[in-house]
C-alpha positions as CSV (number, residue, x, y, z in Angstrom):
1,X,124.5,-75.8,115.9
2,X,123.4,-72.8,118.4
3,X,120.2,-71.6,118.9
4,X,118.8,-68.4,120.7
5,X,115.9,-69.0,122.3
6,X,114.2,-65.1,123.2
7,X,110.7,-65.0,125.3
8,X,109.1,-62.7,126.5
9,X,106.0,-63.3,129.4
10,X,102.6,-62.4,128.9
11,X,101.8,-59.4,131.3
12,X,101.6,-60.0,135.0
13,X,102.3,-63.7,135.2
14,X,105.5,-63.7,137.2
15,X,103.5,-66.2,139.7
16,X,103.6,-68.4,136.4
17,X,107.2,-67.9,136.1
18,X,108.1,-68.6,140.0
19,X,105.6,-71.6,140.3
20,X,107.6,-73.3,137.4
21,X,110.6,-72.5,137.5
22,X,112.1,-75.3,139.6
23,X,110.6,-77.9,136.6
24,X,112.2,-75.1,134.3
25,X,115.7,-75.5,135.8
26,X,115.4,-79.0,135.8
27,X,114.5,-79.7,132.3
28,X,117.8,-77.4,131.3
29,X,119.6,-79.6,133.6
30,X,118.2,-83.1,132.5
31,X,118.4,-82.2,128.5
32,X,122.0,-81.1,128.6
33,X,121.8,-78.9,125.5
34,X,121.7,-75.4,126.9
35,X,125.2,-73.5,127.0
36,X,123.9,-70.4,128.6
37,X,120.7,-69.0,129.9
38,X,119.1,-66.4,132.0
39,X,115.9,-64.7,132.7
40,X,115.6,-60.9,131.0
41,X,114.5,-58.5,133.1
42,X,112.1,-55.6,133.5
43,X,112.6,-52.1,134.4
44,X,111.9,-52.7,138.3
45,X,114.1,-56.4,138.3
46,X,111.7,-58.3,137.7
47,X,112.4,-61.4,135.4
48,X,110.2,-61.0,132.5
49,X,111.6,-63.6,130.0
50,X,114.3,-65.8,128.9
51,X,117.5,-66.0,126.8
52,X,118.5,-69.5,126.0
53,X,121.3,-70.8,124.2
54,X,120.8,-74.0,122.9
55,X,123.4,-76.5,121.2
56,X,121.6,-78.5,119.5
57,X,121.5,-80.7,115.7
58,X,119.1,-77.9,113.8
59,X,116.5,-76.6,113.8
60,X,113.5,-79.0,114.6
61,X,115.4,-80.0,117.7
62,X,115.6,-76.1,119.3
63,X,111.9,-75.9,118.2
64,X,111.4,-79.5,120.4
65,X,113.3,-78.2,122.9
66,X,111.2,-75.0,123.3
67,X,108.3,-76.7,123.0
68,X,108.9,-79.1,125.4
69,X,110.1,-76.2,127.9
70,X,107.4,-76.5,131.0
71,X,107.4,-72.6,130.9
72,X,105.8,-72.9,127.2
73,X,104.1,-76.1,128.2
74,X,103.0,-73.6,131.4
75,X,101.3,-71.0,128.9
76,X,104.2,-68.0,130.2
77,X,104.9,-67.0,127.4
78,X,103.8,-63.9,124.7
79,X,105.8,-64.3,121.9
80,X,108.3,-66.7,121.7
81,X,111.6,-66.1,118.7
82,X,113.6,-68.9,117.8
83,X,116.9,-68.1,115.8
84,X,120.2,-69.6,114.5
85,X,123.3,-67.9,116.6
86,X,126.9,-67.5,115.9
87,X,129.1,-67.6,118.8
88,X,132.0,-64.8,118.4
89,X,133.2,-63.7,121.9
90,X,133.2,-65.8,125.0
């Protein structure tokens, strides 16, 4: 089952972002269950969030997932939506 994962960073805390971002890419790497991701950006280019695909068995494991995340374990985030997503094009 898919999962979109939408963030969005608290204000000002792109040094958050950068300083964990390498442990970031890593745990999408190591966990195998993201199919697409990327950061959203702000006005000016600046990343200011995520969009995360997930494939994973339901719901509880995309919550785990996120959870687990070292951007959320980091504190980055302001509001975090979790939701099921139906893959139509691509």
């Amino acid at each position: 089952m898919r999962f979109a994962l939408m963030t969005k960073d608290k204000p000002d805390a792109l040094q958050t972002r950068m300083d964990n971002r390498e442990a970031h890419l890593a745990y999408i790497n190591e966990t195998g269950v993201v199919e697409m991701a990327g950061p959203v950006l702000d006005d000016n280019g600046q990343m200011c969030g995520s969009l995360i695909v997930l494939e994973v068995a339901d719901l509880a494991a995309a919550q785990a997932w996120a959870d687990n995340d070292p951007y959320a374990k980091a504190g980055l985030f302001e509001a975090v939506t979790l939701r099921a997503w139906k893959k139509v094009i691509g």
